[in-house]
C-alpha positions, 0 to 999 in steps of 0.5 A: 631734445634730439634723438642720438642715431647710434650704431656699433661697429668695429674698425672694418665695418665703419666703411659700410656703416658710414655708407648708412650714415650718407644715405640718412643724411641725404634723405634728412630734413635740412631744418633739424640737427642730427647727433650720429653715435659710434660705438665701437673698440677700434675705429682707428684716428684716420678713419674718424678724421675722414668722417669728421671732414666730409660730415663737417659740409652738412649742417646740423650734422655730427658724429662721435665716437665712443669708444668701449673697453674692456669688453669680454669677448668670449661671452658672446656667442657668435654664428657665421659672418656676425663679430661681437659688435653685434652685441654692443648695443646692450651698452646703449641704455647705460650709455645713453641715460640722459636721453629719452630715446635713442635710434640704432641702426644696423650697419647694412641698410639704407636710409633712402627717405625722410625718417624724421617721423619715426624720431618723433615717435612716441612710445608711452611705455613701450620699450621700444619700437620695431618691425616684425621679422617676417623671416622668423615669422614665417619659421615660427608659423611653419614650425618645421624648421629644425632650429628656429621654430615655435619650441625654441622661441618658447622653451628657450627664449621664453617668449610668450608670443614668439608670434612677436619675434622682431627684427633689431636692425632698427629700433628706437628704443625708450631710454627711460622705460628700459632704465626703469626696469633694469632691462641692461642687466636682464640683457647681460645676464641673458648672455649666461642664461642662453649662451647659445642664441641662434640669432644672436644678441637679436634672439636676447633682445627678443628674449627679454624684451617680450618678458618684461614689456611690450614693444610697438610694432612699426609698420614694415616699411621701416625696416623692409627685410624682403629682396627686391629688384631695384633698377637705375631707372627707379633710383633715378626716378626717386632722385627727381622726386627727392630734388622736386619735393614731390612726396614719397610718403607711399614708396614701399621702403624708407630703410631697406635692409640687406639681411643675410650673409651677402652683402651688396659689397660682396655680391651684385645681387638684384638690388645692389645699386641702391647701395651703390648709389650711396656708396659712390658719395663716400670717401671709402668708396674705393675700398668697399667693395670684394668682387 
């Protein structure tokens, strides 16, 4: 059975989202067929068309669109530049239950090698699979941080090892397992219990993940939160590797994941030409970028 590759986004972000879904497809095994998933309220008709068309080239390719209803909004605590969007991969499970398992994406990273591995995977009863923050890893170790800290993670979240706090930008999740334990109410309840996450939907999924199961920890690469410079030299150098079929099993980044409020489209940071080498194939190139 295939695995669906789902993101959540709202009608101003699919651009960025489908920059992710160029790089995936770029770094794919040809021999597979790949399902992408949007969840979203609003993706507008002109935009869905644009996507469907250029996807329709590659084979074993497709994407749809599901779109949510309903959804009350106010419920959902936001910080900063996040939208409720955020939250919709709480719908995932629900959506999903005729599947085994089912990766999510965040809609700021890039997909830059074969990923297939990690689709593979299989979790036993874990209810999903992902990295360790170590952002907040080191917050928590610390414990001087005036928010985020060691007495958050426990007497808020209710963590017993806020030690294990995980990224979600990426995460393959255990359709069964999480069904099986009624993991999507625990989530929404989760909304009323911690109406205030720092984190967001990401401290609720931290939340109720490490108090109703265990979660299998990937290894870093998968989801690789640390800013590093990336040059043209490097990016063109992988690029022949790519078209040689020389291995690329030891890059230090399969996924590489812009975390933080400024984005590649907003600031030419030190890595931002590895978006930029993606987002120069989409069809929304000429509207991605605010600098």
């Amino acid at each position: 059975m295939k695995v669906p590759i789902v993101f959540t986004c709202d009608n101003h972000y699919f651009k960025y989202t489908f920059v992710t879904i160029i790089s995936f497809i770029e770094n794919r095994k040809k021999n597979k067929e790949y399902d992408f998933f949007v969840l979203s309220e609003d993706i507008s008709k002109e935009n869905k068309q644009i996507a469907e068309k250029y996807l329709s080239a590659y084979k074993g390719v497709s994407i749809r669109f599901i779109n949510l209803e309903n959804i009350e909004k106010d419920k959902f605590h936001l910080n900063a530049y996040m939208t409720v969007s955020t939250y919709y991969r709480f719908y995932i499970p629900q959506l999903f239950r005729d599947f085994e398992k089912v990766l999510y994406l965040d809609s700021d990273l890039i997909v830059d090698n074969d990923i297939s591995e990690l689709l593979e995977l299989e979790l036993g009863d874990n209810l999903a699979a992902c990295c360790i923050s170590p952002f907040v890893q080191r917050l928590i170790e610390s414990n001087l941080h005036l928010d985020m800290n060691r007495d958050y993670c426990v007497d808020v979240l209710k963590m017993p090892l806020p030690i294990r706090y995980f990224n979600a930008g990426v995460m393959l999740y255990n359709i069964r397992e999480i069904n099986r334990k009624n993991i999507s109410d625990k989530l929404f309840h989760s909304v009323e219990e911690i109406p205030q996450p720092l984190y967001q939907d990401q401290d609720l999924l931290n939340s109720v993940f490490s108090r109703n199961g265990e979660v299998l920890f990937l290894p870093g690469k998968y989801n690789f939160t640390k800013s590093i410079f990336i040059s043209k030299k490097r990016i063109l150098l992988e690029g022949v590797k790519k078209k040689l079929g020389i291995s690329r099993a030891s890059n230090p980044f399969f996924i590489y994941h812009y975390v933080g409020k400024d984005k590649p489209w907003m600031k030419k940071n030190q890595d931002w030409l590895l978006f930029d080498y993606y987002a120069k194939k989409s069809p929304f190139y000429k509207e991605l970028y605010k600098f």
